[in-house]
N, C-alpha and C positions, 0 to 999 in steps of 0.2 A: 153299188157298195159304197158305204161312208167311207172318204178319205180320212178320215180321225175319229179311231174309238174312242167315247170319252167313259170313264168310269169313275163317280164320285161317291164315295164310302168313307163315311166319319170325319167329314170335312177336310179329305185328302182327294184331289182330281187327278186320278192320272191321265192323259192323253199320249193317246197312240199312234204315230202317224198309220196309217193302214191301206198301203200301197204294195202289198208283199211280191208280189208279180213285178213290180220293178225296183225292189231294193229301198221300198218307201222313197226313191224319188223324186223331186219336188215340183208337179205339176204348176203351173198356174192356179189354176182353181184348188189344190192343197195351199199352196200361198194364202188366196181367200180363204179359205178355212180356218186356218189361223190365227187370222185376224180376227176373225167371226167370234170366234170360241175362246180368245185373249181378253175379247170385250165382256160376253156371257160373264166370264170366271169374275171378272173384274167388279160387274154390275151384285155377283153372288156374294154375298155377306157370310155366307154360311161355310164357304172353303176357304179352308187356311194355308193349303200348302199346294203345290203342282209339280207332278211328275211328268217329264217328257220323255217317250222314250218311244221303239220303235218296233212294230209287228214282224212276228219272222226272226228274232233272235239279228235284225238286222236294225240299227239306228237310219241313218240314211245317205247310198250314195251318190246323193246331191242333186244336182239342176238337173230335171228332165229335158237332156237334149236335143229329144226330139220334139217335145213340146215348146221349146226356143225355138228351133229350128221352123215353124209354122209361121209361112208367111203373117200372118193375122195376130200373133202372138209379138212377134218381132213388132210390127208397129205400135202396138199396145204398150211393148215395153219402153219403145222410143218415147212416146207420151210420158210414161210414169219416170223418165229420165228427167227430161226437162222443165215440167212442170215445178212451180214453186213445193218447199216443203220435203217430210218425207217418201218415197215412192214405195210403193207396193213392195217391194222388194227388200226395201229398208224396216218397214214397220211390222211387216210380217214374224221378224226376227225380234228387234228392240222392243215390242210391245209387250215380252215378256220379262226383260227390264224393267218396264215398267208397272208392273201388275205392284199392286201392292200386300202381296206375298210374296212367303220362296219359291224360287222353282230350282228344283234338281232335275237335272239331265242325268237318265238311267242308260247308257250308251255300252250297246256291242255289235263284234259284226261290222259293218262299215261305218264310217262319218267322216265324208267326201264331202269339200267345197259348200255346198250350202246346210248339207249337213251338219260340219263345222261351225259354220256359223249360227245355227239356231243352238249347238250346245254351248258354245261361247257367250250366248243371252243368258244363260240359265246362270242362277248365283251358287252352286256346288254341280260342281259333272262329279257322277263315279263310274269307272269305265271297267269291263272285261279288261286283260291284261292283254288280251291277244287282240282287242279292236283294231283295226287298222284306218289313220286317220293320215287328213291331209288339205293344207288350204291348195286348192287344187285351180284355182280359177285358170292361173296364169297357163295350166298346160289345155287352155281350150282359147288360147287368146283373150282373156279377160282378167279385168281388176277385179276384186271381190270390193261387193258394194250394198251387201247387206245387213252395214252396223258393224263392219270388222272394225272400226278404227277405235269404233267408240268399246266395244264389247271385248277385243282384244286389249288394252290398253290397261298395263300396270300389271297383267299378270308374267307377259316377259319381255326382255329386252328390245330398243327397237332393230339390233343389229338381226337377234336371231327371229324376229319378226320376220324381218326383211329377207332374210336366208328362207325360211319356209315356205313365205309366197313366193318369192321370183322364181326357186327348183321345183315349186309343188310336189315336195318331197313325201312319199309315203312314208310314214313311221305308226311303230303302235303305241298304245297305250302307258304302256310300261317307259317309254322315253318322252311321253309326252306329261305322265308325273313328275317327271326327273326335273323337267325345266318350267312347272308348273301351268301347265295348262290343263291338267287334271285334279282335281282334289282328291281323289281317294281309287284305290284300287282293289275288284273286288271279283269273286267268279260269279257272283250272281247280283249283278247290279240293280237289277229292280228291286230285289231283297233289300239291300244295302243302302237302298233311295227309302225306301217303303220306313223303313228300320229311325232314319235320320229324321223321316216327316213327322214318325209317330212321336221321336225326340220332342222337334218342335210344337208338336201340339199341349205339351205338357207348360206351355207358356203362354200368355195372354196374342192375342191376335190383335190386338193395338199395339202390343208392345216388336211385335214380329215384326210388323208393318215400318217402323216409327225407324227400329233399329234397321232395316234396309234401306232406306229411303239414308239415312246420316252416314251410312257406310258409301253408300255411292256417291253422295254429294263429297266423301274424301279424295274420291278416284275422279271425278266430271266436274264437281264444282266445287273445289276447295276454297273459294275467297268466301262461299257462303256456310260450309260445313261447321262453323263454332255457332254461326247463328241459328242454324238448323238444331243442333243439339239442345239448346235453349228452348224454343219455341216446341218442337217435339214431347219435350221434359214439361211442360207446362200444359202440354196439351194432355199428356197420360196420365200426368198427378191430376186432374179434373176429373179425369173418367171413371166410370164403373169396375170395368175391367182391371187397371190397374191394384183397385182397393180389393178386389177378390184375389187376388195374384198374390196381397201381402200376410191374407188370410188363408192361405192354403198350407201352411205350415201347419196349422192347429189343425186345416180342414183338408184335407185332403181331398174329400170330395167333392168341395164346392166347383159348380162349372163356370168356367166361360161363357161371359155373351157374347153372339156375334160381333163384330167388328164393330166400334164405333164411329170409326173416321175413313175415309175416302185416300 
């Protein structure tokens, strides 16, 4: 069975993690997969938006511990520690950071520790109310180390950061909008992702692009964010895209081209 349904209709991808037998999980080779299929999306000029979210009415309750727990896996992961660069474990997660589209995290059910952390990549979560989440690393002995510093950062405080990983406090969804680690609240979250994608398709796919890419350089790289804004704006006023974008008022039905820009 594939670890990840993928489903692309109308330049919307959603991806499924599809491990329902164990809570979606995060295998190793689900890890790879990720990565695999972050690249695909990446390389597709044709998809504009990505949903993540998780088979079984479950998002996911994290690191498969019994797949850690494998001798053979443990050294694997000691490698992808120490080596230069990002490890498997980091990129799995931050690659969808870096996609140059959105991705919405459609989350219910659990989103446990690694879980967590691949919704915290995503640039809008909308969660069930009743989700039950948690950075969970610390109650298995571990730091979380899959992009939390960076993928966390700027949505909340570092006090109550620091509060939710060292208790690896359960809480749901409904408190976890309150101190914003949620964007939106809703009972059928894929609806409510699906609903937001089809939003954004109603806008140029350079322009989607252009504007993530300077939102984030605010939150990661702020000494470059005013020059990025420049350079981005120079790149969309040349393109095709952009001049279709300012004809759509008369024209409503004029389309989009694929993506121009990388």
């Amino acid at each position: 069975m594939a670890l990840l349904r993928i489903e692309n209709k109308n330049g919307i991808a959603t991806v499924s993690l599809n491990r329902p037998d164990k809570r979606n999980a995060m295998s190793f080779d689900l890890l790879r997969e990720l990565v695999k299929t972050a690249e695909k999306i990446k390389k597709d000029r044709s998809i504009r938006c990505v949903i993540l979210t998780g088979e079984a009415q479950v998002f996911s309750a994290g690191i498969d511990l019994a797949d850690l727990n494998n001798p053979k896996n443990r050294a694997y992961a000691a490698w992808e520690l120490i080596k230069p660069g990002q490890s498997l474990f980091q990129k799995a997660f931050l690659i969808w950071q870096e996609l140059p589209v959105p991705v919405i995290a459609a989350i219910e059910g659990f989103c446990f520790g690694a879980g967590m952390q691949l919704a915290l990549a995503a640039d809008i979560r909308v969660a069930h109310p009743a989700t039950k989440m948690s950075i969970m690393e610390s109650r298995w002995g571990l730091v979380p180390d899959m992009g939390l510093t960076r993928s966390l950062k700027g949505l909340i405080g570092l006090d109550l950061a620091k509060e939710l990983t060292l208790t690896a406090r359960i809480f749901d969804a409904t408190y976890a909008k309150e101190i914003g680690l949620v964007t939106h609240l809703d009972e059928s979250p894929l609806a409510k992702a699906q609903a937001i994608a089809e939003e954004m398709l109603q806008r140029s796919p350079d322009a989607l692009m252009a504007s993530k890419y300077v939102l984030d350089a605010m939150q990661h790289k702020p000494k470059k964010s005013l020059r990025l804004e420049k350079i981005w704006q120079l790149k969309l006023l040349l393109g095709k895209n952009s001049q279709i974008a300012r004809k759509k008022d008369k024209q409503p039905d004029a389309q989009y081209l694929p993506r121009q820009y990388k």
